[in-house]
C-alpha positions as CSV (number, residue, x, y, z in Angstrom):
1,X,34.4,13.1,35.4
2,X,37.0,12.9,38.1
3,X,39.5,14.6,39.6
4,X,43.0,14.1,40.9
5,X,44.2,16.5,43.5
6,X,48.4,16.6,43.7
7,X,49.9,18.6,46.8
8,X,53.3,20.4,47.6
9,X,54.0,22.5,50.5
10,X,56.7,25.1,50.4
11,X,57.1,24.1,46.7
12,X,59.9,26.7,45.6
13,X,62.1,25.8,48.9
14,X,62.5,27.1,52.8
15,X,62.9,30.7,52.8
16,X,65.3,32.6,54.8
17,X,63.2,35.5,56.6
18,X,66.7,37.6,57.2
19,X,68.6,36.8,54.0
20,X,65.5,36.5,51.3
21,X,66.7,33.5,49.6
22,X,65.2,30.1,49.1
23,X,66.5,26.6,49.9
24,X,65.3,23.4,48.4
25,X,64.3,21.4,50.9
26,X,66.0,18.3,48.9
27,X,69.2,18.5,46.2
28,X,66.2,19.3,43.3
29,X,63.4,21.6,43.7
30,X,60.3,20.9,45.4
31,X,58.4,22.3,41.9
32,X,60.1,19.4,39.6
33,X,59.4,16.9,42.4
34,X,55.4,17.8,42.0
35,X,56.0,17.9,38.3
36,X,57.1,14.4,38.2
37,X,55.4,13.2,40.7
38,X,52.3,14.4,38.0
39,X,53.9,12.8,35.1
40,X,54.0,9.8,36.8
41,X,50.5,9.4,37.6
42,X,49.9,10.3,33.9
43,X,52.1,7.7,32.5
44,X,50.7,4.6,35.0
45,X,46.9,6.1,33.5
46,X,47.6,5.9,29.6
47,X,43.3,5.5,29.4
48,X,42.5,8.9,31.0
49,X,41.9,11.5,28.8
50,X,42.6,14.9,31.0
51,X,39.7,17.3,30.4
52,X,41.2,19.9,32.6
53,X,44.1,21.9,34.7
54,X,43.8,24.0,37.3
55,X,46.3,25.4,39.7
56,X,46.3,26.9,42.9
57,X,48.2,28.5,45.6
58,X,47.8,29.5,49.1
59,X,50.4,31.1,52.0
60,X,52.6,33.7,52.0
61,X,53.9,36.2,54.6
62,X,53.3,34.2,57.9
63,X,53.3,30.8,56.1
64,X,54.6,28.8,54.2
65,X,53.0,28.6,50.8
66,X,50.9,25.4,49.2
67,X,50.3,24.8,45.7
68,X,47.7,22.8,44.6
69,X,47.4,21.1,41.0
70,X,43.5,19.2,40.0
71,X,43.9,17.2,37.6
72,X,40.0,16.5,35.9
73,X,39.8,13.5,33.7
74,X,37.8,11.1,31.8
75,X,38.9,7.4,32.2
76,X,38.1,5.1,29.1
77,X,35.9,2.6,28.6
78,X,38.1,-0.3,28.6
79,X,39.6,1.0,32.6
C-alpha cells in the first residue's frame, strides 16, 4: 500500500484579525484548488485503486491553518 500526501496552507483564505473575514488568496478558493489539484492526480492514476481518505488539519489562533489530505492506494498490476 502507499500513500499520497496533498498539502494546503491557509486553505479557506487570509483572515483579517480586525474585521473576521477571509480572503482567498487567488480569484477561487484555496479548498477547490486542493480539490482539483486531488482530482487531477486521480485522473493521471486510472490503475490505483484508493483504499483510504483521511483528513487533517492543524493551526488556528496564532497561525495560520494547514490541511492535510492522505490519499492510501493500491496501484494495479499492470502499473
Amino acid at each position: 500500500m502507499r500513500v499520497k500526501i496533498f498539502s494546503m496552507n491557509d486553505p479557506m483564505g487570509k483572515r483579517s484579525r480586525s474585521r473576521g473575514w477571509r480572503q482567498p488568496t487567488e480569484k477561487r478558493q484555496n479548498q477547490e484548488i486542493l480539490e482539483d489539484e486531488i482530482n487531477q492526480w486521480l485522473s493521471q492514476n486510472k490503475g490505483v485503486e484508493v483504499v483510504r481518505v483521511e483528513q487533517s488539519s492543524s493551526g488556528g489562533s496564532f497561525s495560520p491553518s494547514l490541511w492535510m489530505i492522505s490519499v492510501w492506494y493500491e496501484e494495479s498490476e499492470s502499473q
